[in-house]
N, C-alpha and C positions, 0 to 999 in steps of 0.2 A: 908427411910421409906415411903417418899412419894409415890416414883416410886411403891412401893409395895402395896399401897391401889389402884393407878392406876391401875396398873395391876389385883390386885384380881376385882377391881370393873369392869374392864372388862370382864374378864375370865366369874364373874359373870353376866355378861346383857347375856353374849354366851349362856351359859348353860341354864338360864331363858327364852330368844327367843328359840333356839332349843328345848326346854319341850312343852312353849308353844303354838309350829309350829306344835310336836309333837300330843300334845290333841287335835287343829285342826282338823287334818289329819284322829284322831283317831275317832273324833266326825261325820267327812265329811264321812267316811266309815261308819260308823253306821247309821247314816242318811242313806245311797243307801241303804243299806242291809234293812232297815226299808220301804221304799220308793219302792223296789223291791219284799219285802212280801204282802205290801200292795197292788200292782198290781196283785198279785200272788194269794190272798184270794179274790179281787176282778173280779177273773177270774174264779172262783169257782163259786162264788157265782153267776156270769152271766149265765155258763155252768147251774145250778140248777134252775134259772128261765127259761129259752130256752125249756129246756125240760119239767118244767110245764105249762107254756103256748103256746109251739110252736113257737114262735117266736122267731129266735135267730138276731135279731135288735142288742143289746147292745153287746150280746156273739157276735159277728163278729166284734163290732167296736173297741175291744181290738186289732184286728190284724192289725198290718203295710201291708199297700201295696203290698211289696217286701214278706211277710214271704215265706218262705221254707218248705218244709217237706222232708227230705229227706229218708223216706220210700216211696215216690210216683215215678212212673215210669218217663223217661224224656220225659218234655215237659207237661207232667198234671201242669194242675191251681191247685195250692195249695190251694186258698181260695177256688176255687168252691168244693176243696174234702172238705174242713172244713163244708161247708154249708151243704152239703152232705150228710155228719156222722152226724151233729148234728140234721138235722133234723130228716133222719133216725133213729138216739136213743130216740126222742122225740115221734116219729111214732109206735115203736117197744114197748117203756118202757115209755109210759107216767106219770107215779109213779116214776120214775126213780129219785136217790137222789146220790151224792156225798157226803160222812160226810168225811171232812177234817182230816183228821192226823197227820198232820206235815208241813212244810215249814221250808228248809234250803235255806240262799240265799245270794249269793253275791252282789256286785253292779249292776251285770246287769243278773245275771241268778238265776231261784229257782228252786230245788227241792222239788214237790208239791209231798205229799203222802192223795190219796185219797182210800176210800172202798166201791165201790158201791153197789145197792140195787135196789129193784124193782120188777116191776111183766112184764113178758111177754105176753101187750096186741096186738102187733100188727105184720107187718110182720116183719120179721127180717131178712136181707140176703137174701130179694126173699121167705124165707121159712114162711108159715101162722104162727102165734101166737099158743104158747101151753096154755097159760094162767099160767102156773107156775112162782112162786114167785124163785129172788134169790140175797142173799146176801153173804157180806163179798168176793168180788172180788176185790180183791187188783191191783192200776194200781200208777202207776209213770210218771209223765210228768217233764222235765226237759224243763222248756223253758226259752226263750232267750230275752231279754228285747235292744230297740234302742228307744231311745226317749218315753220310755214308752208305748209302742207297742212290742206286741209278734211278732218276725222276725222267731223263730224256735221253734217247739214245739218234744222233741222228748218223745215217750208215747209206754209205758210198760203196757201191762193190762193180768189180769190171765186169758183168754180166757176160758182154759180148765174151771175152777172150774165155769165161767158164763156160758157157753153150756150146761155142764152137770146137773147144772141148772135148768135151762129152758126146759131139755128134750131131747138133743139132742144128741145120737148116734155118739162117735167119732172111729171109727176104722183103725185100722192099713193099708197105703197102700196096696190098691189092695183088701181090706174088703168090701162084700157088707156091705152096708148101712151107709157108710161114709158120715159122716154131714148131716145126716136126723133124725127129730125128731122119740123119742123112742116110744110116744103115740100119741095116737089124745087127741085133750081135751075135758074132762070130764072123762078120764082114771084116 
């Protein structure tokens, strides 16, 4: 009988360490994923200051060194495209807002669902401002967390439903007037 409380009492410490190694584990995941939305909303919320005051200062200081894009040709600076876009969207759509939607996230990546909005005051693309307002353009950015720093950002946005928008003439190869606005403004 002895032998048998020994043993159940150890069998039982097993089962209690492995549970409670378990909820650890379980807690240290929720923790990133929590720690990596928080990056994820606060990367939002940078992008939406950037573009109301022009200055993307804190929007740039989210990115690692090292990030990546791998939609850019080889050999482009990655960060200088970011500074780039950003300021350009801040140039273009000074009104320009991100309303958050969703954040799904692992330990070290989130899917951010944004829908943006704004009015088209400035130039866009090289092409002058039409002054037309446009919303509900849905975009997706999947990015990629190192040390809490974005390494990769990869970003889906509805193009079409923003151009046409704003005004602007999308036609079929080989179409005049491909990618030129439809009016002048005040039309």
């Amino acid at each position: 009988m002895h032998r048998f409380v020994k043993l159940f009492t150890v069998v039982s410490l097993i089962v209690v360490s492995t549970f409670a190694f378990g909820v650890f584990q379980s807690s240290h995941v929720v923790s990133a994923q929590t720690d990596t939305k928080a990056l994820a909303q606060a990367w939002v919320d940078a992008q939406n200051a950037a573009i109301k005051s022009g200055d993307p200062t804190a929007y740039l200081a989210l990115y690692a060194p090292d990030y990546t894009d791998p939609n850019l040709p080889a050999g482009a600076n990655a960060m200088d495209a970011v500074k780039q876009n950003i300021t350009m969207i801040a140039t273009a759509f000074p009104d320009g807002k991100l309303e958050l939607k969703d954040i799904v996230a692992t330990a070290d990546k989130a899917a951010v669902y944004t829908i943006a909005s704004g009015t088209n005051k400035g130039a866009f693309a090289g092409v002058p401002a039409t002054g037309k307002p446009f919303s509900g353009v849905n975009m997706i950015d999947i990015l990629t967390f190192k040390n809490g720093k974005i390494v990769q950002d990869i970003n889906v946005t509805d193009s079409l439903t923003l151009l046409a928008q704003i005004g602007w003439n999308i036609a079929p190869p080989g179409g005049a007037g491909a990618m030129t606005p439809q009016a002048t403004m005040g039309q």
